[in-house]
KOLVO-98470 format. One record per residue (C-alpha): chain; x, y, z; residue number from 0. Coordinates in Angstrom, 2 decimals, m for minus. Layout:
% residues N
SITE; ch; px; py; pz; i
SITE; A; X; Y; Z; NUM $
...
//
This chain:
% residues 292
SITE; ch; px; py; pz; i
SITE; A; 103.23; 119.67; 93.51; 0 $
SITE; A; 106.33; 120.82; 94.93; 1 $
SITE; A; 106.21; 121.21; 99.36; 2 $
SITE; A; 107.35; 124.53; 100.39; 3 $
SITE; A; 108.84; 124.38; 103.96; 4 $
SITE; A; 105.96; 127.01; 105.60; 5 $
SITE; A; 103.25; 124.31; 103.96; 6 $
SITE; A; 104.94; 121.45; 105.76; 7 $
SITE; A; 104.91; 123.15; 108.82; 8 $
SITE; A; 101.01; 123.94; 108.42; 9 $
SITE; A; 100.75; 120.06; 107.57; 10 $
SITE; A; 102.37; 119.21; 111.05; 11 $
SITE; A; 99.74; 121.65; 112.57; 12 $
SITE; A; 97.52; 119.62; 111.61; 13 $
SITE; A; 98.06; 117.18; 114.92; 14 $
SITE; A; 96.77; 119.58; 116.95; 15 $
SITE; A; 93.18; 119.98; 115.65; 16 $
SITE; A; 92.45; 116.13; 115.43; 17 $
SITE; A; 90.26; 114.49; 118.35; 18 $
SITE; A; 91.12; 110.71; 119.05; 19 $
SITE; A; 89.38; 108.35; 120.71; 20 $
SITE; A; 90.86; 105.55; 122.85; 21 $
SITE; A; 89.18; 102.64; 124.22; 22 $
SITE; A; 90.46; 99.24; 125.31; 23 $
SITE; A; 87.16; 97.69; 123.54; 24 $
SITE; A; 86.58; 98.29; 120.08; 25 $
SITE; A; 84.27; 97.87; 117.59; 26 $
SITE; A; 84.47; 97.29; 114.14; 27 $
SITE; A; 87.42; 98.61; 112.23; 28 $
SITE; A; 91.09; 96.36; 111.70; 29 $
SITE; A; 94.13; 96.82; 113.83; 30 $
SITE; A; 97.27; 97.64; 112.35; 31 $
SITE; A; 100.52; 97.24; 114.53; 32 $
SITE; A; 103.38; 100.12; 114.71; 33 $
SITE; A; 106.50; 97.78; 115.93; 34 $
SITE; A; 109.10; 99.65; 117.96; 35 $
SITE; A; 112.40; 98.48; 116.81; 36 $
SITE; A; 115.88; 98.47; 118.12; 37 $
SITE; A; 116.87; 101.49; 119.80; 38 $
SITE; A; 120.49; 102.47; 118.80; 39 $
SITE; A; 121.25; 106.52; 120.30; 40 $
SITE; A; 120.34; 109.49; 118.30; 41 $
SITE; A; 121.24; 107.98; 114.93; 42 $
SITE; A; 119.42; 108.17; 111.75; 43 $
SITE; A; 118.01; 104.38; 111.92; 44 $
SITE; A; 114.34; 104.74; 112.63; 45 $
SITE; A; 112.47; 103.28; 115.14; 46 $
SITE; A; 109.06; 103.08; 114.00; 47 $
SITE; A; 108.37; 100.14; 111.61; 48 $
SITE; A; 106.43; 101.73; 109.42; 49 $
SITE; A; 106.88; 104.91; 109.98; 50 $
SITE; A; 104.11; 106.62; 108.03; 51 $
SITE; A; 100.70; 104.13; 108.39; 52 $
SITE; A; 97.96; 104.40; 106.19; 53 $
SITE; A; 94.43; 103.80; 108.11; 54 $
SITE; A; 90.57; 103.80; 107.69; 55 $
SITE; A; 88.66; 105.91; 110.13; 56 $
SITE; A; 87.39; 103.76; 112.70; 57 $
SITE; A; 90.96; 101.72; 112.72; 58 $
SITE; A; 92.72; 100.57; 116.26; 59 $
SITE; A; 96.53; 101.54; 115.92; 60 $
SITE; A; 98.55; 99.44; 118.20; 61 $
SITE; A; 102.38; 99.95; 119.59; 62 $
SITE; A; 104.26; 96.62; 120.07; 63 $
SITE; A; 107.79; 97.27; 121.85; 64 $
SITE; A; 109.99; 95.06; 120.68; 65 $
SITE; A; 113.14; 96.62; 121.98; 66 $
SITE; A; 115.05; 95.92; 124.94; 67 $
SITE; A; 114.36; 99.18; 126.31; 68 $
SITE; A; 111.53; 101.55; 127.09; 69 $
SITE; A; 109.53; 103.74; 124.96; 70 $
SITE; A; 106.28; 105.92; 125.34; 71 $
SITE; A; 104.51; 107.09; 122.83; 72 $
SITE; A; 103.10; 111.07; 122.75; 73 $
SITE; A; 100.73; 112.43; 119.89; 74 $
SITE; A; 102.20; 115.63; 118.74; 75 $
SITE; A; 105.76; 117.07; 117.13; 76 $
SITE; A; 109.17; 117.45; 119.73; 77 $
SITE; A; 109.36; 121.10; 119.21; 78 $
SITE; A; 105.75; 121.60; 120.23; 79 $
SITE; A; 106.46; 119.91; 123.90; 80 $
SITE; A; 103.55; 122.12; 125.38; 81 $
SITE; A; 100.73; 120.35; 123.20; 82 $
SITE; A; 102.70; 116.72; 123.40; 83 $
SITE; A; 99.87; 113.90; 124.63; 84 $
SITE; A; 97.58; 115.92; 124.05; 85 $
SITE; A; 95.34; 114.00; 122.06; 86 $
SITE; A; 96.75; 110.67; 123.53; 87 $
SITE; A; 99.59; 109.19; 125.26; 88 $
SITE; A; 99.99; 105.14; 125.96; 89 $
SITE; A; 102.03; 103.88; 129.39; 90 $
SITE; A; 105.26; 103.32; 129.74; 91 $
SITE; A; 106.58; 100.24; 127.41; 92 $
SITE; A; 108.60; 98.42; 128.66; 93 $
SITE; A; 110.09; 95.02; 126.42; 94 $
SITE; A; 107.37; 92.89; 125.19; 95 $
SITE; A; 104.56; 95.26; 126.32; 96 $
SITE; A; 102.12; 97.11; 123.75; 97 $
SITE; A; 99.23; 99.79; 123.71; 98 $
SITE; A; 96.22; 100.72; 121.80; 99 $
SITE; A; 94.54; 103.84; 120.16; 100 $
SITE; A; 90.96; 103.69; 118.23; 101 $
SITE; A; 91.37; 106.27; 115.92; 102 $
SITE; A; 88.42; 108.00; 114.35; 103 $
SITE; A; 88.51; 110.59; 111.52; 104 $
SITE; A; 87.62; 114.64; 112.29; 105 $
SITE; A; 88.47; 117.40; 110.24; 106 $
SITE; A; 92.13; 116.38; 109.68; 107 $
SITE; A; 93.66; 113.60; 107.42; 108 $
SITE; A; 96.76; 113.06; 109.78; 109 $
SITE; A; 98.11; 113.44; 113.16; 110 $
SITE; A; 102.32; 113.06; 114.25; 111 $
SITE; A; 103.63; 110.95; 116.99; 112 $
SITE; A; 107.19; 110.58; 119.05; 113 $
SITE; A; 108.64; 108.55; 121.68; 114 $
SITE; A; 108.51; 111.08; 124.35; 115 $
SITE; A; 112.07; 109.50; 126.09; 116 $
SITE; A; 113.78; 108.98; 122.67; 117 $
SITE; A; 111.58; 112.60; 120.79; 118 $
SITE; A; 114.18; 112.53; 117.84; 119 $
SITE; A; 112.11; 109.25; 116.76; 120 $
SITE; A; 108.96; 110.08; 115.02; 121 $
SITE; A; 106.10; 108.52; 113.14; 122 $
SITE; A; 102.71; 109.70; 111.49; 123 $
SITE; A; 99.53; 107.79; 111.29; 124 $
SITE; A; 97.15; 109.40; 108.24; 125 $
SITE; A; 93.40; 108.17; 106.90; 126 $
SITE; A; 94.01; 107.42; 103.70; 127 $
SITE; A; 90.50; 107.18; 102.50; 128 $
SITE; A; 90.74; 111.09; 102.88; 129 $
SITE; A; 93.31; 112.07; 101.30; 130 $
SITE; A; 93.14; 114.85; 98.89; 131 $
SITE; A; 95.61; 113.63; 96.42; 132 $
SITE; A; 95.93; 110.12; 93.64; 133 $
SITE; A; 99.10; 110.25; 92.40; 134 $
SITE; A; 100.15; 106.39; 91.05; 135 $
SITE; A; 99.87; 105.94; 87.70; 136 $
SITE; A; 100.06; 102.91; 87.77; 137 $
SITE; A; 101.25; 99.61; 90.20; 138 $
SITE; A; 102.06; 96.14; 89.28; 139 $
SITE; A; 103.20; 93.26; 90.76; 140 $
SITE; A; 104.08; 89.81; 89.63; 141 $
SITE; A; 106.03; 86.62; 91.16; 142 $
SITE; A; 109.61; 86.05; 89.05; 143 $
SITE; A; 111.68; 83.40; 89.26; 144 $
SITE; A; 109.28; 81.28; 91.37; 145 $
SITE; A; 110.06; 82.88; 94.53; 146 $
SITE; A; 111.04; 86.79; 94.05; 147 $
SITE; A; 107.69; 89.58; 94.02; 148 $
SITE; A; 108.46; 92.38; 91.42; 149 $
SITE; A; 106.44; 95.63; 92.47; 150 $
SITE; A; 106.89; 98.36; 90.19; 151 $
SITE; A; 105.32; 101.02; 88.63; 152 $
SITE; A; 105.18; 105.08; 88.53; 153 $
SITE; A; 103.75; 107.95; 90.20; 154 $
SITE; A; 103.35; 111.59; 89.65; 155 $
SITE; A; 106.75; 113.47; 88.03; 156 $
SITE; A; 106.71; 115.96; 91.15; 157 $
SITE; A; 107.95; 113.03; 93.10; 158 $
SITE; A; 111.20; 112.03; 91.80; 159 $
SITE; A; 114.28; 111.00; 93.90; 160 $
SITE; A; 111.66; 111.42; 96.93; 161 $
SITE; A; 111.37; 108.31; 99.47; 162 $
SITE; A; 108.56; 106.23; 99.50; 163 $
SITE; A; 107.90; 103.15; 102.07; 164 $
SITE; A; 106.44; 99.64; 100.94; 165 $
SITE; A; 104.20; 97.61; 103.29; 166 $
SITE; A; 103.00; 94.24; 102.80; 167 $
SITE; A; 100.39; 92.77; 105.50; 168 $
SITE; A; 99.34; 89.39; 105.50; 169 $
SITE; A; 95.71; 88.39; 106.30; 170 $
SITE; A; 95.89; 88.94; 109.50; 171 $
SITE; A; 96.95; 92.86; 109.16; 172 $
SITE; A; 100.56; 91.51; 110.29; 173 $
SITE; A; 102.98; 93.73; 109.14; 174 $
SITE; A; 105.62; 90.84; 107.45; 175 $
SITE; A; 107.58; 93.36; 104.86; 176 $
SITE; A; 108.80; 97.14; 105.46; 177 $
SITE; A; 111.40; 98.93; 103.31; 178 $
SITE; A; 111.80; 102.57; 102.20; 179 $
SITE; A; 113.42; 103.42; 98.84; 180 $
SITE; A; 113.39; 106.57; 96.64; 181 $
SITE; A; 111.65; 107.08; 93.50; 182 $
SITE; A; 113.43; 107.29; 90.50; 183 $
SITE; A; 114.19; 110.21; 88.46; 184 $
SITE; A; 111.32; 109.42; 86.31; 185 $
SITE; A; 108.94; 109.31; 89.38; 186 $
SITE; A; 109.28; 105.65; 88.69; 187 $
SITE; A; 110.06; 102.55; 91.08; 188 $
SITE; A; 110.91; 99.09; 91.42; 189 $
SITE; A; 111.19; 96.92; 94.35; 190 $
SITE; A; 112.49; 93.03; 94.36; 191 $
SITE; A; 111.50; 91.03; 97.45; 192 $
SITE; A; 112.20; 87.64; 98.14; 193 $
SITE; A; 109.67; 85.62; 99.23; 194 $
SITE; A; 111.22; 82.40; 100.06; 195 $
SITE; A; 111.76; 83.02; 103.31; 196 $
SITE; A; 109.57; 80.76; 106.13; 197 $
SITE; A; 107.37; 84.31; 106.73; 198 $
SITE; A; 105.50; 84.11; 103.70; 199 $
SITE; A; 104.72; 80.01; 104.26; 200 $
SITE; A; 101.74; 80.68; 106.05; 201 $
SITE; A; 99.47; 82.67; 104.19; 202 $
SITE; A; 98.61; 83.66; 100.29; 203 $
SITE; A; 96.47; 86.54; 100.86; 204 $
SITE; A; 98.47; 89.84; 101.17; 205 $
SITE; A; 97.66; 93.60; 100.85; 206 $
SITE; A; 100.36; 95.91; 99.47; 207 $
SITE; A; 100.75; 99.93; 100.69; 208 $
SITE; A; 102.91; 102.01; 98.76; 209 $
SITE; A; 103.25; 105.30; 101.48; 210 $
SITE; A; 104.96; 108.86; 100.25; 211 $
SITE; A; 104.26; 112.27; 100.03; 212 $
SITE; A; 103.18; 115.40; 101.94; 213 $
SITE; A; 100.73; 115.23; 102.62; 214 $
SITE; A; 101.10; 111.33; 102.99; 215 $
SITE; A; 98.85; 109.47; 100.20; 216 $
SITE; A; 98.64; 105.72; 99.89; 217 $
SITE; A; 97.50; 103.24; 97.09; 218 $
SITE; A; 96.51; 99.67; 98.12; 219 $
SITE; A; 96.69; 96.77; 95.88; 220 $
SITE; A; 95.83; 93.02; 97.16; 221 $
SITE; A; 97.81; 90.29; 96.37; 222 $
SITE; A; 97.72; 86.53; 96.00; 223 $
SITE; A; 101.27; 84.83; 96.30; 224 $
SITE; A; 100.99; 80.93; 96.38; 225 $
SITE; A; 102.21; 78.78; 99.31; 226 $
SITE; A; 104.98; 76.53; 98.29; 227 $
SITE; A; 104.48; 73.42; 99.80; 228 $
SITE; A; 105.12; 69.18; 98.38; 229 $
SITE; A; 101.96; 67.38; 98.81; 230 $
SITE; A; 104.03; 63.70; 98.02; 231 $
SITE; A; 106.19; 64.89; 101.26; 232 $
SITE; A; 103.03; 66.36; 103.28; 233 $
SITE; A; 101.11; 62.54; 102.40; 234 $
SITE; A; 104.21; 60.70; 103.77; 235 $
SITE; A; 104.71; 63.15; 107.14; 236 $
SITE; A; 100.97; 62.30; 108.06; 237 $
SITE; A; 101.56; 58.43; 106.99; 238 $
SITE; A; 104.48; 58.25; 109.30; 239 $
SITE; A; 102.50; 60.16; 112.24; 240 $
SITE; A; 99.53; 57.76; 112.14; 241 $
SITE; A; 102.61; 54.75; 112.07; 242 $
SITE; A; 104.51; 56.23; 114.98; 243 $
SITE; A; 102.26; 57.37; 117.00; 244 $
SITE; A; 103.04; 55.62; 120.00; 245 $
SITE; A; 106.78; 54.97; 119.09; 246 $
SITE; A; 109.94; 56.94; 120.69; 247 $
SITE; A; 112.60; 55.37; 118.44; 248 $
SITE; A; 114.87; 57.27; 116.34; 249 $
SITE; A; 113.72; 56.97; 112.51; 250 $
SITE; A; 115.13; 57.78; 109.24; 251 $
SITE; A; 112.81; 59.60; 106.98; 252 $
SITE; A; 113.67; 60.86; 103.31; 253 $
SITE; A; 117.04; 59.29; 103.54; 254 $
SITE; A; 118.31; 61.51; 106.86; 255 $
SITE; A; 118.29; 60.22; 110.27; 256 $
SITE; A; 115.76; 62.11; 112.80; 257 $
SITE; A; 115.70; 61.74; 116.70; 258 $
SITE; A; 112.07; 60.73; 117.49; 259 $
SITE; A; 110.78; 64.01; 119.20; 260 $
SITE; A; 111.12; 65.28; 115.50; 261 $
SITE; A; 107.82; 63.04; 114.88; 262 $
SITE; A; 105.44; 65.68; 115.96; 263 $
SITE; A; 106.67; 68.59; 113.70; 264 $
SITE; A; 106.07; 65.81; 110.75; 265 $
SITE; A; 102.74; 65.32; 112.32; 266 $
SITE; A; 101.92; 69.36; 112.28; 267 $
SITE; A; 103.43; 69.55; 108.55; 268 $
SITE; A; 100.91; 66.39; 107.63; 269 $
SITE; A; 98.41; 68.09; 109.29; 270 $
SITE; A; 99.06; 71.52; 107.32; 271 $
SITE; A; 100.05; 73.25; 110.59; 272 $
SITE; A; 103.37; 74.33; 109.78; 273 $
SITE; A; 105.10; 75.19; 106.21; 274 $
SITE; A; 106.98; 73.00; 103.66; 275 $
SITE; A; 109.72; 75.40; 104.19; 276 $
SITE; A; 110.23; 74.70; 107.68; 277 $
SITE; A; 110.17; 71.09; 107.29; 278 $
SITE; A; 112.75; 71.61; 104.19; 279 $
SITE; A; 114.90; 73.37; 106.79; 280 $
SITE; A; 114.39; 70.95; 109.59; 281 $
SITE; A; 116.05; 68.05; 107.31; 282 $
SITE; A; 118.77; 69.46; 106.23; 283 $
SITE; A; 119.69; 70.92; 109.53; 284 $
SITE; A; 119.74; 67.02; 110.44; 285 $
SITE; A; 121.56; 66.27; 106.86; 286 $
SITE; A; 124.21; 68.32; 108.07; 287 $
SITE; A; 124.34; 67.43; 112.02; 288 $
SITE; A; 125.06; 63.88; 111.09; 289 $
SITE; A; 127.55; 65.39; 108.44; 290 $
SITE; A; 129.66; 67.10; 110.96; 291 $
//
């Protein structure tokens, strides 16, 4: 399975046989959000996050610019400028803005993309319930240590040493987890990812992508990583809300002094509004105020 250089380059001219529709109403179909990261000068730091995004036809792709500078986004390759937005092109982004495409499958499995001020920064969007090729043998994934997700597994031996991208979305198709790694000699991989952070507090229901390939191929595998939480300490924050709630008095609560505008954060974590792990984090930030 081995990509010869002139079969890449019929891959990328691809993008210019693929009709897109865009619409600022869609139907049925998720949306799945490219973020545009920080833009740091013709570097090798990309800015797409992901940069390769596996889709169903049907699917609403949307642009989210969250650097501090402007991008636009141009369907096509930089050294075909004469067919760039031809299929589609979104505004001007500015910081904070975004843009939407419906996408619908044609003939084509793929189409390329660039940031028409920044072209050295490119991305692909592919349907990956058409692509041609299966090539994991196998994926696993399993929580270790209480808080750390193992992925691993192997795919075909024609892939060795090439890079790969992991995505994990939560319910909500909101891209919380992006890396890119390289395959092992053996075609094998294994990727550690901590999951103690406050990110993955909110939600148990996760889809995993593993992305790689020309032409790009992705398998999906659903996952179910348990919400930490302390009901005794949830029990007590909505106790203490229903007491309090008419008092502004300083309280102490767990042992550690809190100012009382604190109360209503207790209140949201009684109230299963916001995580264990941010309330954690709240206290000892206090522990340590009063420390210092």
């Amino acid at each position: 399975m081995t990509v010869t250089f002139s079969l890449y380059l019929l891959l990328i001219g691809l993008i210019f046989s693929i009709s897109i529709l865009s619409s600022t109403a869609f139907a049925e179909g998720n949306t799945w959000t490219v973020f545009l990261q920080q833009y740091d000068g013709i570097s090798h730091k990309e800015l797409f996050s992901p940069i390769e995004l596996p889709i169903k036809s049907g699917d609403t792709v949307n642009w989210k610019n969250y650097d501090s500078t402007a991008h636009k986004i141009v369907s096509g390759i930089p050294s075909h400028p004469e067919s760039s937005g031809k299929f589609f092109s979104t505004m001007i982004l500015k910081p904070g803005q975004s843009e939407s495409v419906k996408l619908e499958h044609t003939d084509y499995v793929a189409y390329y993309y660039f940031c028409e001020i920044h072209p050295w920064f490119t991305g692909k969007v592919f349907f990956e319930e058409f692509s041609p090729y299966h090539s994991t043998k196998n994926m696993t994934s399993e929580i270790v240590d209480d808080k750390n997700l193992e992925v691993k597994g192997n795919v075909d031996s024609d892939f060795g040493t090439l890079p790969y991208e992991v995505l994990i979305y939560n319910s909500k198709n909101n891209l919380i987890f992006h890396t890119m790694k390289s395959f092992n000699k053996d075609a094998s991989f294994d990727v550690l990812i901590d999951t103690s952070s406050s990110i993955w507090s909110h939600d148990s229901d996760y889809s995993l992508k593993l992305v790689y390939g020309i032409p790009s191929e992705a398998t999906t595998k659903t996952l179910k990583i348990p919400i930490i939480t302390n009901e005794k300490l949830q029990t007590k924050s909505h106790n203490l809300c229903t007491d309090m709630a008419d008092k502004k008095s300083d309280f102490v609560f767990e042992g550690v002094s809190i100012p009382y505008w604190y109360k209503d954060p207790l209140c949201w974590f009684g109230n299963n509004l916001i995580s264990f792990k941010e309330i954690s984090d709240g206290l000892n930030f206090f522990t340590k105020s009063h420390m210092s």
